[in-house]
N, CA, C and O atoms as CSV, one atom per row, in Angstrom:
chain,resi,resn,atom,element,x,y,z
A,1,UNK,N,N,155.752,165.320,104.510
A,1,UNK,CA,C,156.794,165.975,105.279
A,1,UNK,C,C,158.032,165.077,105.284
A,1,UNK,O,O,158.023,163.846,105.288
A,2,UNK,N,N,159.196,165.956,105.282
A,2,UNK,CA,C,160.266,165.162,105.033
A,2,UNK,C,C,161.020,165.156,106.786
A,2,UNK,O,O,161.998,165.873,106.995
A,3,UNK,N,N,160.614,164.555,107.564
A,3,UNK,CA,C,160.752,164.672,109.048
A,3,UNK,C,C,162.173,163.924,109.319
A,3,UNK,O,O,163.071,164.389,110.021
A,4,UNK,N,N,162.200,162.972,108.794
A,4,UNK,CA,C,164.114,162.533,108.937
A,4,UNK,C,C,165.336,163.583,108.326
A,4,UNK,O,O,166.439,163.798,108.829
A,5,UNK,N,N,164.842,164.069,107.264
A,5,UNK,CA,C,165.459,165.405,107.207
A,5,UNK,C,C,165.758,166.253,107.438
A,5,UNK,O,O,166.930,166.545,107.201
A,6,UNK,N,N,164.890,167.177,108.045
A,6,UNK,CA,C,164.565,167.834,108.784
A,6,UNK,C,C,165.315,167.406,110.177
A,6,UNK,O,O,166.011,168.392,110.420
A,7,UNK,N,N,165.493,166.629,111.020
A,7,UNK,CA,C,165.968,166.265,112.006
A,7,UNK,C,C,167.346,166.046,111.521
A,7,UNK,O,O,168.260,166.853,111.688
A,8,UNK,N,N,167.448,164.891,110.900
A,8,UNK,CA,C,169.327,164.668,109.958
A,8,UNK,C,C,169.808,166.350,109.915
A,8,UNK,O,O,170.823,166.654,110.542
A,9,UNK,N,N,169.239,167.153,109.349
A,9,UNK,CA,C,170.024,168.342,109.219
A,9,UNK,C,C,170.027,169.368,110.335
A,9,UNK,O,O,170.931,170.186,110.511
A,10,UNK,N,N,169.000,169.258,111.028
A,10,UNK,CA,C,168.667,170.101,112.244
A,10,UNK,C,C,169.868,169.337,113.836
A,10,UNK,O,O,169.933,169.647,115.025
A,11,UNK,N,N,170.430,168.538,113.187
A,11,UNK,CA,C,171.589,167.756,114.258
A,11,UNK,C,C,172.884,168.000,114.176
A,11,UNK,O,O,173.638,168.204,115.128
A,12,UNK,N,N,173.239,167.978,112.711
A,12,UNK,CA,C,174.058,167.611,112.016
A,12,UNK,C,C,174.789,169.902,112.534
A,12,UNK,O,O,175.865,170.370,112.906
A,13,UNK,N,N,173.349,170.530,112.205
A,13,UNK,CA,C,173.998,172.042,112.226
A,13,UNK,C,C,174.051,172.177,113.899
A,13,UNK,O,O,174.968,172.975,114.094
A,14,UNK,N,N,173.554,171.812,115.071
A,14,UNK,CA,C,173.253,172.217,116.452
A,14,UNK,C,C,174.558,171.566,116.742
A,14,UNK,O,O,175.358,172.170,117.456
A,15,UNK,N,N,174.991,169.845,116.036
A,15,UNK,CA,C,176.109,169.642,116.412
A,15,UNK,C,C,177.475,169.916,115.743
A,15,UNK,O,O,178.509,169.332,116.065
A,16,UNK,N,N,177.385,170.809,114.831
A,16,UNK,CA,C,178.684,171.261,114.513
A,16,UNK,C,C,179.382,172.185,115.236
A,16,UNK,O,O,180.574,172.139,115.543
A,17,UNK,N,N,178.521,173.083,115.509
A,17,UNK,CA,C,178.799,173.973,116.640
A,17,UNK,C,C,179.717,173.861,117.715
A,17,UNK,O,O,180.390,174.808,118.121
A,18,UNK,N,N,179.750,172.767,118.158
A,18,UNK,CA,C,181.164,171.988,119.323
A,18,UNK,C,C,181.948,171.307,118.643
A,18,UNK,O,O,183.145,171.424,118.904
A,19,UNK,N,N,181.531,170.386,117.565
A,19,UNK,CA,C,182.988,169.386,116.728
A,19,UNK,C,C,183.476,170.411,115.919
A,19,UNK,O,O,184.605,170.696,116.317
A,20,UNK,N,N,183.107,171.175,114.858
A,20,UNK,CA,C,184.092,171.909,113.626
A,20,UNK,C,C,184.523,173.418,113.954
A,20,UNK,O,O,185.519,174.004,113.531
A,21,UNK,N,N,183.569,173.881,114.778
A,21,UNK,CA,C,184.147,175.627,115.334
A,21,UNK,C,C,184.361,175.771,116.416
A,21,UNK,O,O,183.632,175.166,117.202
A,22,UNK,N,N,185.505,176.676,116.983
A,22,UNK,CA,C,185.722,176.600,118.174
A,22,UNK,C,C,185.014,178.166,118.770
A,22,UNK,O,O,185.046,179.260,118.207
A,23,UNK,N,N,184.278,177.727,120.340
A,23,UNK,CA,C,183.391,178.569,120.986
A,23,UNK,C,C,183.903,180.084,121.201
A,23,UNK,O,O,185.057,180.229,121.605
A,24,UNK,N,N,183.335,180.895,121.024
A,24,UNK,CA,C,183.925,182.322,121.439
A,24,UNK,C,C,183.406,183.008,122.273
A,24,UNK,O,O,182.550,183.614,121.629
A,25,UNK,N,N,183.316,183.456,123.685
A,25,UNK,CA,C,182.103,183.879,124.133
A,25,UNK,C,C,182.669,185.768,124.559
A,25,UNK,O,O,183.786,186.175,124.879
A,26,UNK,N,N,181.552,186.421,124.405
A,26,UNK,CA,C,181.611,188.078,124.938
A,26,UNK,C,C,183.138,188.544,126.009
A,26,UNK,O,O,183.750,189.612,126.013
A,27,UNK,N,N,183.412,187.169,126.905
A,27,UNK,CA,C,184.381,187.862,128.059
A,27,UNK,C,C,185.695,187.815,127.632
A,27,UNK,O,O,186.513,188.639,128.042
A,28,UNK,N,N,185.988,186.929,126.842
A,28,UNK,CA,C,186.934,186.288,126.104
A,28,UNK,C,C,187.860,187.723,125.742
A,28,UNK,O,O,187.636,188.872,125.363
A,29,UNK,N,N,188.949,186.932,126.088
A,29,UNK,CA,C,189.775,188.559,125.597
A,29,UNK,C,C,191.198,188.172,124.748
A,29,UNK,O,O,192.190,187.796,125.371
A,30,UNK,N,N,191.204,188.305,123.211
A,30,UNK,CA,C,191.850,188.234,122.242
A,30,UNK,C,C,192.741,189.034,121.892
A,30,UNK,O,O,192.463,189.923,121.087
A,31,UNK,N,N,193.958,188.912,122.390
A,31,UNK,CA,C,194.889,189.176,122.128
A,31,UNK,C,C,195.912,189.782,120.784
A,31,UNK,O,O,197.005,189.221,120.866
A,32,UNK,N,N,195.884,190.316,120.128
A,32,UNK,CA,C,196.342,191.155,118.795
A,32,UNK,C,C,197.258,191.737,119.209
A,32,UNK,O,O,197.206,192.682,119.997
A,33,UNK,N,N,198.524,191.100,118.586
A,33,UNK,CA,C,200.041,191.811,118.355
A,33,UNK,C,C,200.123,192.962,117.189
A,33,UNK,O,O,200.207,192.669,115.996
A,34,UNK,N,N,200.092,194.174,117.632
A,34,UNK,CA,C,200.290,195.386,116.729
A,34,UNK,C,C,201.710,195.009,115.676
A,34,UNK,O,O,202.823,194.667,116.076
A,35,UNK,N,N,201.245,195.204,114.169
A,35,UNK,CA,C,202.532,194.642,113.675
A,35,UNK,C,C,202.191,196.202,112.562
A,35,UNK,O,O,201.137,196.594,112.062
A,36,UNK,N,N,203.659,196.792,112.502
A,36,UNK,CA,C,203.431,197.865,111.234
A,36,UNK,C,C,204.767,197.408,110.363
A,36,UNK,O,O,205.940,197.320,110.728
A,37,UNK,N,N,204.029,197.101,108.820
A,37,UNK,CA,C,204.405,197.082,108.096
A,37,UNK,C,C,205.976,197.659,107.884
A,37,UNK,O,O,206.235,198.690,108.506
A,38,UNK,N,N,206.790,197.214,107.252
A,38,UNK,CA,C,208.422,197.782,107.276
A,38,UNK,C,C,208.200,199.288,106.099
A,38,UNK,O,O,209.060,200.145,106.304
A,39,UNK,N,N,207.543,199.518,105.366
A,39,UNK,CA,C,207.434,200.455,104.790
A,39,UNK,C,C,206.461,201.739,105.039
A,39,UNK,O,O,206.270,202.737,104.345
A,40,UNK,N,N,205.767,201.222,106.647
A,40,UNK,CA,C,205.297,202.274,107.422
A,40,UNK,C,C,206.017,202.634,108.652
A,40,UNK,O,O,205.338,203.140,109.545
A,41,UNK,N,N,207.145,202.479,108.832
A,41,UNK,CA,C,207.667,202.479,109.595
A,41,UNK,C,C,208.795,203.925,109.310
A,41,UNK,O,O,209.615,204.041,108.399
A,42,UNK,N,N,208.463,204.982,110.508
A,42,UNK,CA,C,208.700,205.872,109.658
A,42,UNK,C,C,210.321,206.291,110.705
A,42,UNK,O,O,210.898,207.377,110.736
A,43,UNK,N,N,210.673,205.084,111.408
A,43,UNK,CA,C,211.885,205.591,112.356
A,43,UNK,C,C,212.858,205.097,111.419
A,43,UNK,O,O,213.932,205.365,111.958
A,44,UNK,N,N,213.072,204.583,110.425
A,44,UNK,CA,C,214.121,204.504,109.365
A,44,UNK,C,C,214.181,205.086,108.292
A,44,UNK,O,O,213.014,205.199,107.917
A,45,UNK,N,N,214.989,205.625,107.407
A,45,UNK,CA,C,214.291,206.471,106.366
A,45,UNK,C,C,215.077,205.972,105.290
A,45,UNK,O,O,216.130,205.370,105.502
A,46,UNK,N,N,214.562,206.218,103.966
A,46,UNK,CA,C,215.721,205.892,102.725
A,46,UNK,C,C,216.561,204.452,102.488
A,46,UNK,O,O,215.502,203.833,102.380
A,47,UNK,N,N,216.938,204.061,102.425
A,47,UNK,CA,C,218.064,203.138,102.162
A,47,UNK,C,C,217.609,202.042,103.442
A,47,UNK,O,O,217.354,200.920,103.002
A,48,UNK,N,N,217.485,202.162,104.733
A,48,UNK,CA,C,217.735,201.583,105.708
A,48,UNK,C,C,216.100,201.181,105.177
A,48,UNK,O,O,216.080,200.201,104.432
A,49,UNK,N,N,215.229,201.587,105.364
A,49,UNK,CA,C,213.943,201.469,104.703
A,49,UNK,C,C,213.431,200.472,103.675
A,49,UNK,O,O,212.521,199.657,103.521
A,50,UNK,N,N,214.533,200.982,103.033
A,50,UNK,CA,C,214.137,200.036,101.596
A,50,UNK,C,C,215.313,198.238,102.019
A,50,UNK,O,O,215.204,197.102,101.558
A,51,UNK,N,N,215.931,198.610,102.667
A,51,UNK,CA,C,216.747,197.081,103.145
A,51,UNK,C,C,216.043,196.398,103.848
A,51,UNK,O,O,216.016,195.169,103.784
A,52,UNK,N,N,215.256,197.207,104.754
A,52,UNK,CA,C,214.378,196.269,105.906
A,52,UNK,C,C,212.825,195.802,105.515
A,52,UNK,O,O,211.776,195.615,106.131
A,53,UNK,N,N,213.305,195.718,104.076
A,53,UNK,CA,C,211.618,195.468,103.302
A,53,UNK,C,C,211.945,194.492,102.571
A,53,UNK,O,O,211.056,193.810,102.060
A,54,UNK,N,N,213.416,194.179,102.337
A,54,UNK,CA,C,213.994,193.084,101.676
A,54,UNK,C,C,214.027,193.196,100.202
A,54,UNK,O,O,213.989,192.211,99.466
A,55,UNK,N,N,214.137,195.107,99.553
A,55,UNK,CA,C,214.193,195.160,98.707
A,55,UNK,C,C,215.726,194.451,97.836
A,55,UNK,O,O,215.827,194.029,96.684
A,56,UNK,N,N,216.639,194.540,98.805
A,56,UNK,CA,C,218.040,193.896,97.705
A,56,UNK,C,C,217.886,192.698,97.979
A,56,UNK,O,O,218.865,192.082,97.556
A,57,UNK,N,N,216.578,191.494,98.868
A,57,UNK,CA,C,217.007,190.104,98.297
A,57,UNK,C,C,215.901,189.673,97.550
A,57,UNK,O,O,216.222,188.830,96.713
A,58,UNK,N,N,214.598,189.986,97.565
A,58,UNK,CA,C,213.276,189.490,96.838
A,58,UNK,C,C,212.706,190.616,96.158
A,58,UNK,O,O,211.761,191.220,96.666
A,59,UNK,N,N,213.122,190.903,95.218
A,59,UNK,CA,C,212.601,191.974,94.328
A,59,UNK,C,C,211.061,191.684,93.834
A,59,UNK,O,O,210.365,192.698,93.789
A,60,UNK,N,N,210.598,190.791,93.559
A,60,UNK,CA,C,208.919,190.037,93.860
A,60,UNK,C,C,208.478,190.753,95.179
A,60,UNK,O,O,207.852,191.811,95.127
A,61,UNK,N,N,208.798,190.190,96.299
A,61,UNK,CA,C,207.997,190.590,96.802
A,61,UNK,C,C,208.357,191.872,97.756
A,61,UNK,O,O,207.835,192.154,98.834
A,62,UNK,N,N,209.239,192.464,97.166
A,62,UNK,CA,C,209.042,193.769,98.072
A,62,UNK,C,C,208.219,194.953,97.184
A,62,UNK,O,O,207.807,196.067,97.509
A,63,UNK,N,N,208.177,194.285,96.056
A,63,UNK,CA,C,207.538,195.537,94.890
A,63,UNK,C,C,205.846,194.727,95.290
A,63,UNK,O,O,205.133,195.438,94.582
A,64,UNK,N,N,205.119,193.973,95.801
A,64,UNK,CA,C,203.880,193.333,96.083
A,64,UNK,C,C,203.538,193.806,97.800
A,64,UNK,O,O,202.594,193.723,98.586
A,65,UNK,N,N,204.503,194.169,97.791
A,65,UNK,CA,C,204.517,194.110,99.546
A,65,UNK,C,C,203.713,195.348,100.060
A,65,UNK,O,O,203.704,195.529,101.277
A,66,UNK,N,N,202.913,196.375,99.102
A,66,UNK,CA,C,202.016,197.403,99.379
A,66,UNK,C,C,200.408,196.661,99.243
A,66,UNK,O,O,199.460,196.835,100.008
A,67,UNK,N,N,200.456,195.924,98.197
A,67,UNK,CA,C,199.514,195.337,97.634
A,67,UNK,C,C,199.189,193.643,98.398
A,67,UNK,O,O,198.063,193.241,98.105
A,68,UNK,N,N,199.886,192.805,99.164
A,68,UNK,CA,C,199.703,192.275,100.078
A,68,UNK,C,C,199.416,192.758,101.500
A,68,UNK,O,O,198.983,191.823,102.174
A,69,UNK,N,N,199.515,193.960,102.218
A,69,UNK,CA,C,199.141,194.850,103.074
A,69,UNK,C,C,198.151,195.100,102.482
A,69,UNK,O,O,197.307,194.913,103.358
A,70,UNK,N,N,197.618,195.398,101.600
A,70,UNK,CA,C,195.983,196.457,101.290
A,70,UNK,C,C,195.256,194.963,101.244
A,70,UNK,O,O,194.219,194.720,101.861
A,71,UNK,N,N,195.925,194.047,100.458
A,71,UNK,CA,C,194.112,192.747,100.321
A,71,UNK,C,C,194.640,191.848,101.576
A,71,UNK,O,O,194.235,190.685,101.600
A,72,UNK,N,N,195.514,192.285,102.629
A,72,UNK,CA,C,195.415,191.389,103.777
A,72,UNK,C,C,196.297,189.994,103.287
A,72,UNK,O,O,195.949,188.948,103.835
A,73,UNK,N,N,197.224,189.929,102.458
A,73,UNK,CA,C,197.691,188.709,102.092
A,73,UNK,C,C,197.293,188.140,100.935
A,73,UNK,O,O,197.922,187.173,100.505
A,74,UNK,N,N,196.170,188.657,100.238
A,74,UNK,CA,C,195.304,187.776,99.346
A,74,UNK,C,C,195.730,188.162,97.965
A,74,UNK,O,O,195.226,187.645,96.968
A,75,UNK,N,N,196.717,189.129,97.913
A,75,UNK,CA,C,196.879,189.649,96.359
A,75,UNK,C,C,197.022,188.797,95.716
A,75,UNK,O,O,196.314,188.922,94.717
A,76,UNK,N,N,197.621,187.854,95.709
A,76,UNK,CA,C,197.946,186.439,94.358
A,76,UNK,C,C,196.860,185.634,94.079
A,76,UNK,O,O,196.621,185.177,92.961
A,77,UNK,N,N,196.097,185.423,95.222
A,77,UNK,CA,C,194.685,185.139,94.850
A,77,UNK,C,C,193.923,185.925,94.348
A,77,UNK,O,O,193.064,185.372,93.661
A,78,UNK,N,N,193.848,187.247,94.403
A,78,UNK,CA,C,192.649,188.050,93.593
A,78,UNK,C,C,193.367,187.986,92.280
A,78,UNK,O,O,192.732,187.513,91.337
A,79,UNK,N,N,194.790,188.455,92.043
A,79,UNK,CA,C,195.373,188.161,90.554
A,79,UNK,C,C,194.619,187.382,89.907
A,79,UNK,O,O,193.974,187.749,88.925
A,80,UNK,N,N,194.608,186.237,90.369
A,80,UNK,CA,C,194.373,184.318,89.865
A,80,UNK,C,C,193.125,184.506,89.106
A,80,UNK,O,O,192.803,184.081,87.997
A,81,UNK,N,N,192.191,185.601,90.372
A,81,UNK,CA,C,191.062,185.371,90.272
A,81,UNK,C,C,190.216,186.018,88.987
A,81,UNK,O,O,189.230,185.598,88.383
A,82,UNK,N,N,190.903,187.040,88.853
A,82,UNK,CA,C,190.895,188.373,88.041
A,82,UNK,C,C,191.379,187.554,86.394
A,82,UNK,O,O,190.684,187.537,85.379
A,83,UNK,N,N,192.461,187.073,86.534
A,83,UNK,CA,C,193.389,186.462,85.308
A,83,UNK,C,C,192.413,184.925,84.377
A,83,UNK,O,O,192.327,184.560,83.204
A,84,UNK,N,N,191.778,184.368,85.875
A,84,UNK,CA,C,190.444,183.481,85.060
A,84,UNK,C,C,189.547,184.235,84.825
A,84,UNK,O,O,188.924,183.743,83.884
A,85,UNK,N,N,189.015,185.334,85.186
A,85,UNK,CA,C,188.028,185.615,84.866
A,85,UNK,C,C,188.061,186.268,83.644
A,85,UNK,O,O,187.276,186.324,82.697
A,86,UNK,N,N,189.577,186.938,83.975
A,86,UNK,CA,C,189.554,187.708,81.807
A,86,UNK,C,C,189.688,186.461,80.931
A,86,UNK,O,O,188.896,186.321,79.999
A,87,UNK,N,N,190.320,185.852,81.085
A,87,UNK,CA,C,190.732,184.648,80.136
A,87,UNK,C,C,189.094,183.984,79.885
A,87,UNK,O,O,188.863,183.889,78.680
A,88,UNK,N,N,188.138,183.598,80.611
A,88,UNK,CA,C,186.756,182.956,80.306
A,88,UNK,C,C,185.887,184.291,79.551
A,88,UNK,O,O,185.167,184.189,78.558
A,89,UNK,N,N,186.180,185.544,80.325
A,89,UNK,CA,C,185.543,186.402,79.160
A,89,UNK,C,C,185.889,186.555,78.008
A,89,UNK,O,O,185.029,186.783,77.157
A,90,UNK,N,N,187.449,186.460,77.613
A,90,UNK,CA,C,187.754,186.840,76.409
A,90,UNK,C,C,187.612,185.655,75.610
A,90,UNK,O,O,187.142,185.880,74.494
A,91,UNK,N,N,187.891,184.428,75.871
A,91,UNK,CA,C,187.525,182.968,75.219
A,91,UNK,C,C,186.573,182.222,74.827
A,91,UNK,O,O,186.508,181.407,73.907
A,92,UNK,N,N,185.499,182.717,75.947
A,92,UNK,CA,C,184.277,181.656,76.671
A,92,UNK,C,C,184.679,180.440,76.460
A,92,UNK,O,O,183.960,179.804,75.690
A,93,UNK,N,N,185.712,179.822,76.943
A,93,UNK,CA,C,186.187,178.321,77.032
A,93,UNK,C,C,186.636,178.138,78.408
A,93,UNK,O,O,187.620,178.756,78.813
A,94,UNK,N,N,185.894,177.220,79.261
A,94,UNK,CA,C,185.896,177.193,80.407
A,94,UNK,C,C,187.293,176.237,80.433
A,94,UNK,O,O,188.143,176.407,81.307
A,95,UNK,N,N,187.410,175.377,79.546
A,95,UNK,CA,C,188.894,174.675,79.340
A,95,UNK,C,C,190.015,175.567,80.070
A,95,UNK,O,O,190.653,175.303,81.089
A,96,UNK,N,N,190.060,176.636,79.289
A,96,UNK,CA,C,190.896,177.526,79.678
A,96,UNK,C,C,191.197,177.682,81.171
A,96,UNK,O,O,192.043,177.119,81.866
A,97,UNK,N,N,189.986,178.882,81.563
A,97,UNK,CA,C,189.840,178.683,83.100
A,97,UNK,C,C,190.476,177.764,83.941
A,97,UNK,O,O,191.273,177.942,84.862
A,98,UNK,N,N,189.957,176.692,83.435
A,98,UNK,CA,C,189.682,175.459,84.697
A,98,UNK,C,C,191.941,175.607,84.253
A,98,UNK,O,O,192.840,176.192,84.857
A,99,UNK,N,N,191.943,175.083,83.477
A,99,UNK,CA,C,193.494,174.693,83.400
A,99,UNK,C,C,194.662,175.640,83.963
A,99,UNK,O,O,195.774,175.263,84.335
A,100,UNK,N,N,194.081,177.178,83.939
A,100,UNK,CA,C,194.872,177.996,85.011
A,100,UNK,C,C,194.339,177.486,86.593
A,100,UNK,O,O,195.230,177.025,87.307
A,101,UNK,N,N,193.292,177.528,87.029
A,101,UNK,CA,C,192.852,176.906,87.895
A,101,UNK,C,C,193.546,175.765,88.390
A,101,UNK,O,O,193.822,175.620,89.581
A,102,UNK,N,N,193.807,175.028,87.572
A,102,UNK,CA,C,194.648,173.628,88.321
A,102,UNK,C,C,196.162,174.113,88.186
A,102,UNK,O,O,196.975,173.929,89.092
A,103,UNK,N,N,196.395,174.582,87.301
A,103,UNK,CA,C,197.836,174.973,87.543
A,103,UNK,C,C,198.434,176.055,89.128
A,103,UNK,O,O,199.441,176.131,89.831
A,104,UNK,N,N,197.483,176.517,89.064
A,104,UNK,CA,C,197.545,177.346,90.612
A,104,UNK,C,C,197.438,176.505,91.875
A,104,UNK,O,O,198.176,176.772,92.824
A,105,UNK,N,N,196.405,175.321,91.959
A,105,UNK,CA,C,195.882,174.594,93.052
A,105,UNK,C,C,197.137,174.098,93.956
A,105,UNK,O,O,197.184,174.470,95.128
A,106,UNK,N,N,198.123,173.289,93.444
A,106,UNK,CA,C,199.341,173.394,94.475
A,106,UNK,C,C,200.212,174.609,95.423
A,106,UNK,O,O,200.738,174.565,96.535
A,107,UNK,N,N,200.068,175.719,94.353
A,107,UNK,CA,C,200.719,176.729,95.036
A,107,UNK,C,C,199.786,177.270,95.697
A,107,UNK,O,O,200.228,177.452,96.832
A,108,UNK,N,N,198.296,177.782,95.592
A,108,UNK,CA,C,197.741,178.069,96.563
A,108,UNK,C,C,197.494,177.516,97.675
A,108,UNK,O,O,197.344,178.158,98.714
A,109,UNK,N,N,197.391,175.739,97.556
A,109,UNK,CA,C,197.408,175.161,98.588
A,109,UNK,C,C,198.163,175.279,99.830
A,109,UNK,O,O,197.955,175.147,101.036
A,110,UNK,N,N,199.174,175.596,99.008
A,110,UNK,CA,C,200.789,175.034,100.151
A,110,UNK,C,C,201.150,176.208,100.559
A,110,UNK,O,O,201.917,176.175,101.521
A,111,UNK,N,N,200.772,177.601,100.033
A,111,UNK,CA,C,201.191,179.256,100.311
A,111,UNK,C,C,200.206,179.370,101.206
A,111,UNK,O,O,200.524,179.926,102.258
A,112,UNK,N,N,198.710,178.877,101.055
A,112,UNK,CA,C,197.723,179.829,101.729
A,112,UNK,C,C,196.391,178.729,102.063
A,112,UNK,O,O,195.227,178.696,101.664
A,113,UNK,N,N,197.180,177.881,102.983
A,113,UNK,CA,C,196.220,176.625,103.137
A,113,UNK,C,C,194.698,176.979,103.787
A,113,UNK,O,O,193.715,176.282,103.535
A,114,UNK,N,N,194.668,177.842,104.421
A,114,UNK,CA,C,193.065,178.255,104.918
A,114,UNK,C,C,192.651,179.056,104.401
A,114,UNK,O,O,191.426,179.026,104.518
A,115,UNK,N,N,193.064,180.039,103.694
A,115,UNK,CA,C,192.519,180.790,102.237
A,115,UNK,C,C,192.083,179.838,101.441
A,115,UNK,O,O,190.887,179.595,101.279
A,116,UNK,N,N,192.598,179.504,101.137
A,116,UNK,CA,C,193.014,178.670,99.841
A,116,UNK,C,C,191.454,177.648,99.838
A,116,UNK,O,O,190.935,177.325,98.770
A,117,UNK,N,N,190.860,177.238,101.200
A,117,UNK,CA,C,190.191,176.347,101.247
A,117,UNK,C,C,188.754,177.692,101.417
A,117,UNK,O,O,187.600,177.314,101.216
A,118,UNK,N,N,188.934,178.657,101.658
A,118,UNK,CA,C,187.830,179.631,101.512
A,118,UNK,C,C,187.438,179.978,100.203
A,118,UNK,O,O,186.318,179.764,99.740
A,119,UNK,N,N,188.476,180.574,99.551
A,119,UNK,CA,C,187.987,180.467,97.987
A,119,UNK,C,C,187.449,179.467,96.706
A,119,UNK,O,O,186.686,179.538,95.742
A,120,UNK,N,N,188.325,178.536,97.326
A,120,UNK,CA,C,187.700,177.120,97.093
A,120,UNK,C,C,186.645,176.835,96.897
A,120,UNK,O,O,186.148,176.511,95.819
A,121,UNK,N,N,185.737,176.985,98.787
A,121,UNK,CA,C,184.202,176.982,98.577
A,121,UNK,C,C,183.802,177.543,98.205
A,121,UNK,O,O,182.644,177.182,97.996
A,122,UNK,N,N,184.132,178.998,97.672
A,122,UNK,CA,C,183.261,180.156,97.086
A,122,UNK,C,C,183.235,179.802,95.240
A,122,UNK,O,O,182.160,179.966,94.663
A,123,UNK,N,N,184.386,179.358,94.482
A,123,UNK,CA,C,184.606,178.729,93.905
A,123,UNK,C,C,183.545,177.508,93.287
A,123,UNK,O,O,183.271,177.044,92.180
A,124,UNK,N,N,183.213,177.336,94.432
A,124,UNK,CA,C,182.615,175.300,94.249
A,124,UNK,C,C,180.937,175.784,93.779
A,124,UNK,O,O,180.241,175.327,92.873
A,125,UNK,N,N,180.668,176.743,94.656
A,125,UNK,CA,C,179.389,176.847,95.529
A,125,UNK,C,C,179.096,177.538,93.690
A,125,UNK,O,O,178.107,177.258,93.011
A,126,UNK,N,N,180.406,178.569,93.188
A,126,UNK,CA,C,179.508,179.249,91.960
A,126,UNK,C,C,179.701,178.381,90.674
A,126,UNK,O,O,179.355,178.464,89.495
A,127,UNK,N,N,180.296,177.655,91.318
A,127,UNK,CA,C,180.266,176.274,89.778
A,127,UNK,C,C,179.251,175.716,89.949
A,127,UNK,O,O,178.518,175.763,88.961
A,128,UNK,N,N,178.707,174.984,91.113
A,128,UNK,CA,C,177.395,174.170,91.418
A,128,UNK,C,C,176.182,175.036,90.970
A,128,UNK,O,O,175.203,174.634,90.341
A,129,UNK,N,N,176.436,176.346,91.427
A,129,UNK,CA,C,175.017,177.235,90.879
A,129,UNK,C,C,174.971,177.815,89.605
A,129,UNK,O,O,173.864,178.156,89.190
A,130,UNK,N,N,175.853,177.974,88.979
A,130,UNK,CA,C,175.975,178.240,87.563
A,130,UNK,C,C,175.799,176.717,87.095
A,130,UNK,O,O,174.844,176.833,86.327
A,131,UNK,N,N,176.108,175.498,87.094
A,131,UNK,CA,C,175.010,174.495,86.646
A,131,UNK,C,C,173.726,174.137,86.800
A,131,UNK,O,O,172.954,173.535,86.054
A,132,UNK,N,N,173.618,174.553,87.785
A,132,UNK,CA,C,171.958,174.294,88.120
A,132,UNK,C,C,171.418,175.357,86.967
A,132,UNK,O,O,170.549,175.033,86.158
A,133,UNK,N,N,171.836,176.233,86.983
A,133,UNK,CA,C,171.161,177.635,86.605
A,133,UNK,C,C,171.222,177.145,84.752
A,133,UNK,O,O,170.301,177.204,83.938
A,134,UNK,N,N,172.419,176.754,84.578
A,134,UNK,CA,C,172.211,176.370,83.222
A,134,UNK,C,C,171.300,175.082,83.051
A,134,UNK,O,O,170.450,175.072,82.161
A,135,UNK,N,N,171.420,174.316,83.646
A,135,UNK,CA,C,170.524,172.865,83.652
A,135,UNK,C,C,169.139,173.227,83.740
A,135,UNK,O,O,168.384,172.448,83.159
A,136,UNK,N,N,168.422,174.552,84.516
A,136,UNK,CA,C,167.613,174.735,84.578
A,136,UNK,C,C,166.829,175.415,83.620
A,136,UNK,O,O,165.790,174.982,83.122
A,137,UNK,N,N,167.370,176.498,83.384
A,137,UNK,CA,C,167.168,177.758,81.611
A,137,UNK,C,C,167.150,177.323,80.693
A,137,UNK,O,O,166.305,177.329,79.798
A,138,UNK,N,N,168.749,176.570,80.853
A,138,UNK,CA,C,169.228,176.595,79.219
A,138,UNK,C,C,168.850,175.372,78.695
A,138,UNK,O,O,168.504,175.403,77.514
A,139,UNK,N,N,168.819,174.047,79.396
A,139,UNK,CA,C,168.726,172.901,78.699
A,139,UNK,C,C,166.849,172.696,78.480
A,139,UNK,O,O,166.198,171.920,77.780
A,140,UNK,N,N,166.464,173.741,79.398
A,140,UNK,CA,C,165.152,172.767,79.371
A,140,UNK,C,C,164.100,173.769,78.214
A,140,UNK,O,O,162.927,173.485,77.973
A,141,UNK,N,N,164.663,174.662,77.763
A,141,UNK,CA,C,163.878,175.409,76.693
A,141,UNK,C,C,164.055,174.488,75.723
A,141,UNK,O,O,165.077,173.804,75.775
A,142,UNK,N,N,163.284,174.325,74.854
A,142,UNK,CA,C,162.821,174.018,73.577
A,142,UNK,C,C,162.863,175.067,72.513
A,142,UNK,O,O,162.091,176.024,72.452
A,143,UNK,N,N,163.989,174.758,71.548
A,143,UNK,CA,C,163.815,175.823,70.065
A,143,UNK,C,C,162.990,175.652,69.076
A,143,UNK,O,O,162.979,176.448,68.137
């Protein structure tokens, strides 16, 4: 039995609970500012509409600005995500990948710092298991 382990990790999760997340309990009452989008907004119409969306100063992002409303903010990240993933299918050169990958890592950082650190781990977690998975299959067959 691995009993220091077992304890090391059985501490480590009971005490994260108070140091890394903060408590939420049932009575708690959370506050949400109703915000509607400038292009659902249906007390302006035409022209006044399309100004208050910032179509005549950021032509980027007022033409994204349907598509940041639908993924919640995340559209440039699913792009990213979508754009490595064709590039490793169409190549199979993870070179590739990885080098859009780092070329993004500053701007996602600094645009979308707690995203940024979610995809990350999701990221990490399928690199670590896609090695195991190959270390495990692929290297250990014999031809």
């Amino acid at each position: 039995m691995n009993v220091p382990v077992i304890v090391m990790v059985s501490v480590i999760v009971f005490s994260s609970g108070t140091f890394l997340f903060d408590s939420a309990y049932a009575q708690s009452a959370i506050n949400v500012t109703g915000s509607t989008p400038c292009f659902l907004n249906y007390t302006q119409t035409g022209l006044e509409m399309m100004q208050s969306c910032g179509l005549g100063t950021d032509y980027l992002s007022a033409v994204t600005l349907g598509f940041d409303w639908v993924t919640g903010g995340l559209f440039p990240m699913i792009v990213i995500t979508i754009l490595i993933t064709m590039v490793y299918l169409k190549y199979h050169n993870a070179l590739l990948a990885l080098a859009i990958g780092i070329v993004y890592l500053p701007i996602g950082g600094y645009f979308f710092p707690d995203e940024f650190i979610s995809v990350a781990m999701i990221y990490a977690g399928l690199t670590v298991a896609g090695t195991i998975i190959i270390m495990i299959i692929k290297r250990t067959k014999e031809y």
